[in-house]
C-alpha positions as CSV (number, residue, x, y, z in Angstrom):
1,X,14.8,12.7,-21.9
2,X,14.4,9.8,-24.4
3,X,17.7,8.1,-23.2
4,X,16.7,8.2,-19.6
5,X,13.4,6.8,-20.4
6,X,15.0,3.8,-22.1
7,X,17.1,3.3,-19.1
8,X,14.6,3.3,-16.4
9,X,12.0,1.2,-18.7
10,X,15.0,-1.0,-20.0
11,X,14.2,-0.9,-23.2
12,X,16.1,-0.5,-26.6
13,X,13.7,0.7,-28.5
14,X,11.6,4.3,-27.9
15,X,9.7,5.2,-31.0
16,X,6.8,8.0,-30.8
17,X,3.8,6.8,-31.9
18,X,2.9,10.3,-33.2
19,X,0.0,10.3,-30.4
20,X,0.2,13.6,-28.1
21,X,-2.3,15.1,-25.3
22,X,-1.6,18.0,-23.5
23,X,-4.4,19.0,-20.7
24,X,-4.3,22.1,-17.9
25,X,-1.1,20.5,-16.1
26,X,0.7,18.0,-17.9
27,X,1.8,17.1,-21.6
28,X,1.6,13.6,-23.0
29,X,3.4,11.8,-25.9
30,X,3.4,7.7,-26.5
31,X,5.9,5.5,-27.6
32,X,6.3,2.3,-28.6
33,X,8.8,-0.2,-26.7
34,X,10.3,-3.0,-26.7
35,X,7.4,-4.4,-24.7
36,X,4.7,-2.6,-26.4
37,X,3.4,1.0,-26.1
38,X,3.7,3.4,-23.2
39,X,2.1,7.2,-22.3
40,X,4.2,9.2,-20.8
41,X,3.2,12.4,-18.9
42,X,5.8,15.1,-18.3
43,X,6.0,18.1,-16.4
44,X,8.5,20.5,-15.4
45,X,7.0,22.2,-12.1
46,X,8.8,21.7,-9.3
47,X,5.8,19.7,-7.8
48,X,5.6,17.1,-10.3
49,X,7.0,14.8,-8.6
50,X,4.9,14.6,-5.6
51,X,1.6,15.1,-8.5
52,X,2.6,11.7,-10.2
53,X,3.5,9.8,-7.2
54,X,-0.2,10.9,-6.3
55,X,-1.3,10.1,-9.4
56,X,0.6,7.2,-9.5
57,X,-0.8,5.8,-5.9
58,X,-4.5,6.7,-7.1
59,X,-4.3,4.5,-10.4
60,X,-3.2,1.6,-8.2
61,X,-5.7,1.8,-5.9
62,X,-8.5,2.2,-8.7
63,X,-6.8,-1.1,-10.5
64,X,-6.9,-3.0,-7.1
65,X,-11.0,-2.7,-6.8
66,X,-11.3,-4.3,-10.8
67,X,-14.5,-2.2,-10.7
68,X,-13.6,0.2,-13.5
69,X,-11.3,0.5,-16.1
70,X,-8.1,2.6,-15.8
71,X,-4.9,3.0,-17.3
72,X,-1.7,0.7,-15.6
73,X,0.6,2.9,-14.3
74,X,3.8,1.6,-14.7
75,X,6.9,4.0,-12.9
76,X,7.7,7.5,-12.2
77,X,11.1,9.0,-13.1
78,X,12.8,12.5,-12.6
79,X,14.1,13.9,-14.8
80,X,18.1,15.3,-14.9
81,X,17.2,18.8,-16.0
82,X,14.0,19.1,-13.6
83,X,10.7,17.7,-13.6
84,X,9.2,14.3,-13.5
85,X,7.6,11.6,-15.7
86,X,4.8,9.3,-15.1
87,X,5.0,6.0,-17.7
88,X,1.7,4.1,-18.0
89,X,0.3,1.8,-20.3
90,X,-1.0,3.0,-23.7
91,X,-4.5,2.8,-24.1
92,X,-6.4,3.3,-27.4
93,X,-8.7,6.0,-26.4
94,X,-11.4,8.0,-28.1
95,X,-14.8,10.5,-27.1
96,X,-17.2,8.8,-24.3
97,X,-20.6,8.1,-26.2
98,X,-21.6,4.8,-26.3
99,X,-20.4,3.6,-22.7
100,X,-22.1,6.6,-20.1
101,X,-24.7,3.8,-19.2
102,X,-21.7,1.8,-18.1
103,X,-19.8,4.5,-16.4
104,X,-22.1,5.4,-14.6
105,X,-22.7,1.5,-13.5
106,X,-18.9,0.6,-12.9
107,X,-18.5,3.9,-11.1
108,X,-21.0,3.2,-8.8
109,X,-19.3,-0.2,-8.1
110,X,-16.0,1.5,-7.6
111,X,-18.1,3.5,-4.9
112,X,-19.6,0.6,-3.0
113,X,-16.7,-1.3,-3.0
114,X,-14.9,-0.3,0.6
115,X,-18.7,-0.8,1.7
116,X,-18.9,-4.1,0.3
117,X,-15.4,-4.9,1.8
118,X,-16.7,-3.3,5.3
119,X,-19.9,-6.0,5.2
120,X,-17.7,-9.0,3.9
121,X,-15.1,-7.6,6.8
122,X,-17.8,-7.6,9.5
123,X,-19.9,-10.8,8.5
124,X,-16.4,-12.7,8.6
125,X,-16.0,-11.4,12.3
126,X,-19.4,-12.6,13.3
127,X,-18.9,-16.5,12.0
128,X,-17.1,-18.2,14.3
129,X,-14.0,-20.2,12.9
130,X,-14.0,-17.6,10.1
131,X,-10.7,-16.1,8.9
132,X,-9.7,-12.6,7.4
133,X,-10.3,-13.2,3.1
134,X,-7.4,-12.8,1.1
135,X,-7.8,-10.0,-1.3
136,X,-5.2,-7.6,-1.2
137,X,-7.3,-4.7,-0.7
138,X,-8.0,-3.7,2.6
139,X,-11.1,-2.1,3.7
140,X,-10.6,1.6,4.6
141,X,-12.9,2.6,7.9
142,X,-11.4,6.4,7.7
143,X,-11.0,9.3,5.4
144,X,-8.1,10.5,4.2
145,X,-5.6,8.7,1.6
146,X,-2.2,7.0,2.2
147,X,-0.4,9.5,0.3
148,X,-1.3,13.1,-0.7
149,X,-2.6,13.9,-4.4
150,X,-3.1,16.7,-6.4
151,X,-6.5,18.5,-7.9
152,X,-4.2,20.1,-10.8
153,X,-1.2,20.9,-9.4
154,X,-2.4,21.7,-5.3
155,X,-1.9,19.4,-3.3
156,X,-4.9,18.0,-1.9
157,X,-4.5,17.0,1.9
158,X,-5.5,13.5,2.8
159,X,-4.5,13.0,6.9
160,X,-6.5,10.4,8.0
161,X,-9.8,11.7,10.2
162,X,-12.8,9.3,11.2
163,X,-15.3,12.0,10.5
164,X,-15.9,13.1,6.8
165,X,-17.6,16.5,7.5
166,X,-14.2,17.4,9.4
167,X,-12.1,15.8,7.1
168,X,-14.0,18.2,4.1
169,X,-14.1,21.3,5.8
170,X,-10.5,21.5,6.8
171,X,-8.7,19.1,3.7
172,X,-10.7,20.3,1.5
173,X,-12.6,24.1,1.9
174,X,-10.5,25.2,4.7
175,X,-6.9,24.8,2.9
176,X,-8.6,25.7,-0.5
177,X,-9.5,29.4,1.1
178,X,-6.5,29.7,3.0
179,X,-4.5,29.5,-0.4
180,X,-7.3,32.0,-1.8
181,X,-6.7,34.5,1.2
182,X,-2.7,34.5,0.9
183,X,-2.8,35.5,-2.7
184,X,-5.8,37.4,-3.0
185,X,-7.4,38.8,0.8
186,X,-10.6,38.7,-1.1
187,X,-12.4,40.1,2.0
188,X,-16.0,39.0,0.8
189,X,-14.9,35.4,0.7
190,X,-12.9,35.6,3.9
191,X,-16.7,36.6,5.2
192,X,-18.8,34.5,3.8
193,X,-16.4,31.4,4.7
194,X,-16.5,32.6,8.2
195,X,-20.3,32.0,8.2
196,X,-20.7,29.1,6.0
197,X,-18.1,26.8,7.7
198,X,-20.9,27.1,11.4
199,X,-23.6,25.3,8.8
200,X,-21.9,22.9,7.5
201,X,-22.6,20.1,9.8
202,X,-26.2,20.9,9.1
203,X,-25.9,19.6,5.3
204,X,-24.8,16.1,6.4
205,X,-28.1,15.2,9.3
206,X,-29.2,12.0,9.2
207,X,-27.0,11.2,5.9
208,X,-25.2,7.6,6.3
209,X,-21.4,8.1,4.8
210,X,-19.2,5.4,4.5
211,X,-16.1,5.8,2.5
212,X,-15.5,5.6,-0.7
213,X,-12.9,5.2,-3.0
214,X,-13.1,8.5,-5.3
215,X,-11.2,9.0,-8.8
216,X,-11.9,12.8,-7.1
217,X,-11.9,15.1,-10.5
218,X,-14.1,13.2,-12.7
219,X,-14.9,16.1,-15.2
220,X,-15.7,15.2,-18.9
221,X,-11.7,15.7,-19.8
222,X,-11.1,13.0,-17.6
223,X,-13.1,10.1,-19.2
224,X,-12.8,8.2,-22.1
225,X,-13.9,4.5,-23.7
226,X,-11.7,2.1,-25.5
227,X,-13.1,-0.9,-27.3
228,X,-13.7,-2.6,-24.3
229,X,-16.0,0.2,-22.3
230,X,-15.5,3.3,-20.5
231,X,-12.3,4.2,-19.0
232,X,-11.5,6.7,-16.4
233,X,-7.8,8.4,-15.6
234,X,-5.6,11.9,-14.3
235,X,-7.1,10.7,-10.9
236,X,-6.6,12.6,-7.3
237,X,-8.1,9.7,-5.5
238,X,-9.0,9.2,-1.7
239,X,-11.4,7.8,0.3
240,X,-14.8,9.9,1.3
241,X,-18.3,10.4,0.2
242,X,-19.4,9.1,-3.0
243,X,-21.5,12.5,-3.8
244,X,-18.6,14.6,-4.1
245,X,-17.3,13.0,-7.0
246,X,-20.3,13.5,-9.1
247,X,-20.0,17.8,-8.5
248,X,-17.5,18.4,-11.1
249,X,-19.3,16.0,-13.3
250,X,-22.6,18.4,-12.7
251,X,-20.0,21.7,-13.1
252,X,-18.4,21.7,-17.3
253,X,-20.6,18.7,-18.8
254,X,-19.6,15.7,-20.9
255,X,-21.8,13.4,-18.8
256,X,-25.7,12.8,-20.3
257,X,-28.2,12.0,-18.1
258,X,-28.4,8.3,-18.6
259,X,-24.8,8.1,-17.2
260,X,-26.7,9.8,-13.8
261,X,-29.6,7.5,-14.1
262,X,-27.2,4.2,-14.4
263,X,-25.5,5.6,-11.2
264,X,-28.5,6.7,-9.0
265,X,-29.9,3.1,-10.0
266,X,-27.0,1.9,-7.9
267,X,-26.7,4.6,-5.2
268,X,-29.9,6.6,-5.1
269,X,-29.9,10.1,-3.8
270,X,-30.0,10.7,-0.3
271,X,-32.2,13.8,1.1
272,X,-30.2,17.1,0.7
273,X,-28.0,16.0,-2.0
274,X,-28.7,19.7,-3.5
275,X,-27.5,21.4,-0.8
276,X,-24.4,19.2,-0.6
277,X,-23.8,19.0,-4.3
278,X,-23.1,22.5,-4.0
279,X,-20.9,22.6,-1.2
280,X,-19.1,19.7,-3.2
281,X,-19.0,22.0,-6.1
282,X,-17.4,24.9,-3.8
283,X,-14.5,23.2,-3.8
284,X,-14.1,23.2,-7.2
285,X,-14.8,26.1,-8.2
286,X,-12.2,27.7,-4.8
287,X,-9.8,25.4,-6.6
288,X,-9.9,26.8,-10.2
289,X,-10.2,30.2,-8.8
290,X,-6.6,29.1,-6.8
291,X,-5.6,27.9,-10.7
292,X,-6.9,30.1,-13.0
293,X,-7.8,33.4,-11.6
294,X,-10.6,35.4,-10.5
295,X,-12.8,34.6,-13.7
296,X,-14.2,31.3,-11.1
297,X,-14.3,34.1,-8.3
298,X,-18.5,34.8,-9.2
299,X,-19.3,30.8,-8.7
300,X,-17.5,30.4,-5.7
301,X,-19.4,33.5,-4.1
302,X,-22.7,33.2,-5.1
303,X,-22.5,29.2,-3.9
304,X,-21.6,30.6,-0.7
305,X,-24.1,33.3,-0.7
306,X,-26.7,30.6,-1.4
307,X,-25.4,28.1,1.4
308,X,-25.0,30.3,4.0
309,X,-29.3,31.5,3.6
């Protein structure tokens, strides 16, 4: 693998730092290079390649907004024997304590971003004599992504739809459960799915949603700081409502509450965000029931049990 690195980076040098991570998915290991240190993720699944390209896509966007700090990815490469690598740039990483005020701030901005883009976009079309700006993000009126992700290794399904409570029922819930019923016909879920997915349009009533830009599974493993304040990666980005990003974050800790507070300052909580929080979390818990096995199987009912009252 090292050889084939030090092709596709062009470098001579390829030195491990010593520095490994390993999470649910993916194994990590730096390196130094001619041009300074690199991470590079590996995995060997057949679907790694379409993960990191995901992966790859979300880190881009994320850098593009320069509302939060996240690692530069640099290229993905398969590998001869199987598998796929994605390089980034190394970042000095360590425990979030210091900087949840300020995540919680810059993740907020990374939320209103497309919003501010979509004001900025729509005050420019009012002034006559006014041209288009000339940042190189565009503003996103849809949901959906350009490019399908990954939630661990599932793909996520991002197909463009103007309306976010169709785009989460059937991208998210709907394909989440269909995967649960082809390898388990759990016949209660099956039922209570059948029920829940008639309310859902009832959670979302006179709630404003404009999309968002999401990292989209921002749990405590997936943040960080460096010297220079909180850092976020392993995103599985695309474009909807800023509340579902903050289930997981609610689900396996990692996040005080002054990280909350600094968010909510920014983008307070709209009625029925309890309701929806656990719909959000639904998702999550479908998915790691999909991942891990029926030990998530409890959650997922009783959420359902509770949503479909």
């Amino acid at each position: 693998m090292e050889e084939k690195l030090k092709k596709e980076l062009g470098t001579r040098k390829l030195k491990s730092t010593g520095y490994a991570g390993s999470g649910c998915v993916s194994e990590g290991q730096s390196y130094d290079t001619d041009t300074g240190k690199v991470f590079v993720k590996i995995n060997h699944k057949s679907e790694a390649k379409r993960m990191f390209d995901g992966e790859k896509a979300s880190l881009e966007a994320i850098l593009k907004t320069e509302t939060i700090k996240v690692p530069k990815p640099i290229k993905v490469i398969e590998l001869d024997k199987g598998g796929c690598v994605l390089v980034m740039e190394h970042l000095d990483m360590r425990h979030l304590t210091k900087y949840s005020i300020q995540l919680g701030e810059k993740l907020a901005d990374l939320h209103l971003h497309n919003k501010r883009l979509l004001e900025k976009l729509s005050t420019e079309q009012q002034t006559v004599g006014k041209g288009p700006g000339q940042s190189d993000v565009t503003a996103v009126e849809k949901f959906g992504f350009s490019v399908n992700t990954c939630c661990g290794y599932l793909p996520l399904m991002n197909e463009w739809k103007d309306d976010w409570v169709t785009f989460f029922s059937q991208q998210r819930l709907q394909y989440q459960l269909s995967v649960l019923e082809s390898t388990y016909g759990d016949r209660e879920a099956r039922e209570l799915w059948a029920q829940l997915q008639l309310k859902i349009p009832q959670f979302f009533k006179d709630v404003e949603i404009i999309p968002a830009l999401l990292h989209g599974d921002l749990w405590g493993g997936n943040v960080a700081e460096c010297a220079e304040g909180p850092v976020i990666f392993d995103p599985a980005s695309f474009y909807g409502h800023s509340e579902f990003e903050l289930s997981i974050s609610k689900m396996f800790g990692g996040f005080d509450e002054s990280f909350f507070t600094a968010y909510h300052t920014k983008i307070p909580q709209a009625s029925g965000f309890a309701n929806r929080n656990q719909l959000y979390q639904l998702f999550h818990y479908v998915n790691h029931w999909n991942h891990f096995g029926g030990g998530y199987r409890g959650s997922s009912i009783r959420i359902m049990k509770n949503l479909v009252k």
